[in-house]
C-alpha positions in Angstrom: 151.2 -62.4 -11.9 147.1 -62.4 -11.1 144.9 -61.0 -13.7 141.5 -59.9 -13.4 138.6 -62.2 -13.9 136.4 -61.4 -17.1 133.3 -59.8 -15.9 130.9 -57.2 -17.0 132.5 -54.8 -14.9 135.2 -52.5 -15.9 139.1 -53.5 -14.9 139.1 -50.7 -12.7 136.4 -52.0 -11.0 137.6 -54.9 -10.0 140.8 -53.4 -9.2 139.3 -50.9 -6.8 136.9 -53.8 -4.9 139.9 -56.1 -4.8 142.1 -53.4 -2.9 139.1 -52.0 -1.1 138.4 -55.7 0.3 142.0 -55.8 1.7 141.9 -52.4 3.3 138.7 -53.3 4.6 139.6 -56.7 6.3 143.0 -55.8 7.6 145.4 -57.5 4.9 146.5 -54.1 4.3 147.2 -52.2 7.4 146.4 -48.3 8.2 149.8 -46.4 6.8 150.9 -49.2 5.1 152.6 -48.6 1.2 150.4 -49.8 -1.6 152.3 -51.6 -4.6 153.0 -48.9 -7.1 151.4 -48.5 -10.1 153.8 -50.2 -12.2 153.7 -53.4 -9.3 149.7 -53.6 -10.0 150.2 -52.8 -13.5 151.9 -55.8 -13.4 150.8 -57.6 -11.6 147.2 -57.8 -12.4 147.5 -57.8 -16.1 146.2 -54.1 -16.6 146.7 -50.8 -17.9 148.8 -47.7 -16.0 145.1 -45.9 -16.8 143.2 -48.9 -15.3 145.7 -48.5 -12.0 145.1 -44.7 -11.9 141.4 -45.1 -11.7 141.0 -47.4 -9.1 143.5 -45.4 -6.6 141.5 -42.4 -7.4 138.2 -43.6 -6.5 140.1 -45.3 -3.3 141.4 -41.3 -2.4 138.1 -40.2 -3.0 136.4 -42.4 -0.7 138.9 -41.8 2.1 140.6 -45.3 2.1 144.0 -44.4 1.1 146.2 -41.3 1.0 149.0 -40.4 -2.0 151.9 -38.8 -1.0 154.0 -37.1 -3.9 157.1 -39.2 -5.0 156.2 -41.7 -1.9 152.8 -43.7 -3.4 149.8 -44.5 -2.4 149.3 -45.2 1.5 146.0 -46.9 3.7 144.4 -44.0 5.4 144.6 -44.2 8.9 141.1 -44.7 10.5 139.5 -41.6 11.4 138.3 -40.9 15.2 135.6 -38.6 15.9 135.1 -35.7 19.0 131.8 -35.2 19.9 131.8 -31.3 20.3 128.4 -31.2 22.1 129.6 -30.9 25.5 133.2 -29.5 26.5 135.3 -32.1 27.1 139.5 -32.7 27.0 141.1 -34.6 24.3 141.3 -37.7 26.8 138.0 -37.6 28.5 135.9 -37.5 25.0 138.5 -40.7 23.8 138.5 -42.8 26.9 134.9 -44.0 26.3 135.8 -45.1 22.8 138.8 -47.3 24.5 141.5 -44.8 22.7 144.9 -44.5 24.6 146.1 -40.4 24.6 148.9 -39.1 26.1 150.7 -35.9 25.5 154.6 -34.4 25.2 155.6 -31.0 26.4 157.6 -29.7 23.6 158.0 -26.1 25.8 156.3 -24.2 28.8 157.6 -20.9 29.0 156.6 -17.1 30.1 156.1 -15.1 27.1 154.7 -11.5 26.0 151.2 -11.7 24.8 150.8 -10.9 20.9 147.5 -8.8 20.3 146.1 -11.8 18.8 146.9 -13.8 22.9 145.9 -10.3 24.6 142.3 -10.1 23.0 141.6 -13.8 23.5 142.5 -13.7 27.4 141.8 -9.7 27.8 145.2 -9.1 29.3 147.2 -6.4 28.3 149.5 -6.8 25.1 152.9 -7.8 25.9 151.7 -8.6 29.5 153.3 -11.9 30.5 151.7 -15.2 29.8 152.4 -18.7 29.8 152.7 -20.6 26.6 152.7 -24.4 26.5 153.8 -26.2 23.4 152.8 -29.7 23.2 152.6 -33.1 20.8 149.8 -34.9 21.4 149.0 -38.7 20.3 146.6 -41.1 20.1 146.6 -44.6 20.6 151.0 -44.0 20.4 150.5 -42.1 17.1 150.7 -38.3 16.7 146.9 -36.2 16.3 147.6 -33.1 17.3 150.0 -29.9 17.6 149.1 -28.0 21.1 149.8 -24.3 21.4 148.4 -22.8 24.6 148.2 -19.6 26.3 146.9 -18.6 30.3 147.7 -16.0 32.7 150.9 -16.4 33.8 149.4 -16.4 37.7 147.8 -19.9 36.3 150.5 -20.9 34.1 152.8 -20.7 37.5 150.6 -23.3 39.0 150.4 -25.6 36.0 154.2 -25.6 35.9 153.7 -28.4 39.0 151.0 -30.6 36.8 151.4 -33.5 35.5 150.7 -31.8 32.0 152.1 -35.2 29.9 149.5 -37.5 31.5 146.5 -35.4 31.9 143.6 -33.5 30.2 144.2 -29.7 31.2 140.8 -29.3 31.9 141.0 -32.0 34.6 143.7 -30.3 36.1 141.8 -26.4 36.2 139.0 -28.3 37.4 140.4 -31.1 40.1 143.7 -29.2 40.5 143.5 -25.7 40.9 139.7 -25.6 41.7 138.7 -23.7 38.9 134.7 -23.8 37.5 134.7 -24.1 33.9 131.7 -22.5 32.0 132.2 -23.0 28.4 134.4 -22.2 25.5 134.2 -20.6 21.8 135.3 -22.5 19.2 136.6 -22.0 15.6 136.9 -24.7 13.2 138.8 -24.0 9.5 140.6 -26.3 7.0 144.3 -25.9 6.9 147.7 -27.0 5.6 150.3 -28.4 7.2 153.7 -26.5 7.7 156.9 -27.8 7.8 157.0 -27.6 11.6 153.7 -28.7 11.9 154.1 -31.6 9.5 157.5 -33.2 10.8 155.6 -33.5 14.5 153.0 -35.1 13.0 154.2 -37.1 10.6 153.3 -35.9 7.4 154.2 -33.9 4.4 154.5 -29.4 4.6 151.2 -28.8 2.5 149.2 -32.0 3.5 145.6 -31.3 5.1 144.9 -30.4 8.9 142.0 -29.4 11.1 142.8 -25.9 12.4 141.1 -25.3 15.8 141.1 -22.1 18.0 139.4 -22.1 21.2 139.0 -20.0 24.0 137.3 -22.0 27.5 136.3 -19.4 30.1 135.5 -20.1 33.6 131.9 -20.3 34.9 131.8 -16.4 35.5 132.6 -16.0 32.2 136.2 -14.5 32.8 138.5 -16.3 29.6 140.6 -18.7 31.2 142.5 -20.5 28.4 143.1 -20.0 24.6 144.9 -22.4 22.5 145.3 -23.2 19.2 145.2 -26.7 17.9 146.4 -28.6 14.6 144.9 -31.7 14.0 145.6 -34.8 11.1 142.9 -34.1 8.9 143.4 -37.5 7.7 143.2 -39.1 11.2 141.0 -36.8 13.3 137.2 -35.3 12.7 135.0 -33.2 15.4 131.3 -35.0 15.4 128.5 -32.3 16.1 124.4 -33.0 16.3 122.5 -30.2 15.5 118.5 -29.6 16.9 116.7 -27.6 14.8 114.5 -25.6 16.7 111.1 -26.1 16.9 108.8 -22.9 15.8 
């Protein structure tokens, strides 16, 4: 048993620099289980309310992560997109030496909801291709993948290597398609229990909910998926110029 050194600052304090320090230097690795509270009750000579406060200030500043009737967990280092330019998963983490790969959960022709139809102005219940993937970064999973393109372009991405590559790439160095930009919606969600099994985390826990739509360079839409990041694991970076008057 280690008890805390008699200083002017509060037990808590201590507790939450010691435990920060060991995030912070690697003795306690990213998803790895903190004691419990009764462990560092324990074992640090200090109150269950003592415990409680340094874990919440840790949640608070992002270093760990509770997870009802499991503990307290490190946070998983968060990686940042830069969303000033349109780039694929892959392309905007190579730079930052991050591995990503991808798994193909489902491609399939499927009739286009109203929601698909608008996004892609096609028809409703027109075919279209829908491509269901698992995405991971550096061998841990990021990302839930649900895409949608015109079946006539879906055909041809049937003979991709989808698993290995960004799917822009492959419109652009593949099927010789000019990509012009993309619309992009950003909203706070929660997990479901599909959603969370894939990705490794609880029904209910936080995620980045992203829609986007990229359209080719004449503006025709080309490509609109639907994409549910970690939120504890994933961030989009964006600089903003105000403009000048």
């Amino acid at each position: 048993m280690s008890s805390l050194a008699p200083t002017l600052k509060p037990l808590y304090v201590q507790l939450r620099d010691d435990l920060r320090a060991r995030i912070l230097d690697g003795r306690l690795k990213p998803l790895e289980r903190l004691p419990s509270e009764a462990e560092l009750t324990e074992r640090h000579a200090v109150s269950r309310i003592t415990v409680r406060q340094a874990l919440n200030d840790l949640h608070k500043e992002g270093l760990i992560v509770k997870v009802h009737g499991k503990g307290s967990f490190v946070s998983q280092p968060k990686v940042a997109q830069d969303v000033t330019r349109l780039k694929g998963l892959a392309e905007a983490m190579f730079g930052e030496g991050h591995d990503v790969h991808n798994r193909t959960l489902s491609l399939k022709d499927v009739a286009a909801s109203v929601e698909v139809a608008e996004r892609l102005a096609v028809p409703a219940k027109s075919p279209v291709t829908e491509i269901r993937s698992l995405r991971y970064l550096d061998r841990q999973p990021i990302s839930v993948d649900v895409s949608y393109v015109p079946s006539e372009i879906g055909h041809r991405l049937k003979k991709s290597d989808l698993p290995a590559r960004d799917i822009i790439d492959i419109y652009e160095r593949d099927l010789g398609l000019a990509i012009g930009h993309a619309d992009v919606l950003i909203e706070a969600a929660s997990a479901d229990k599909i959603q969370g099994k894939l990705l490794r985390i609880e029904p209910g826990a936080p995620i980045l909910h992203i829609q986007r739509v990229i359209y080719t360079s004449d503006g025709r839409p080309l490509h609109f998926d639907s994409v549910s990041y970690r939120g504890d694991a994933f961030q989009y970076r964006l600089k903003i110029e105000r403009a000048r008057r």
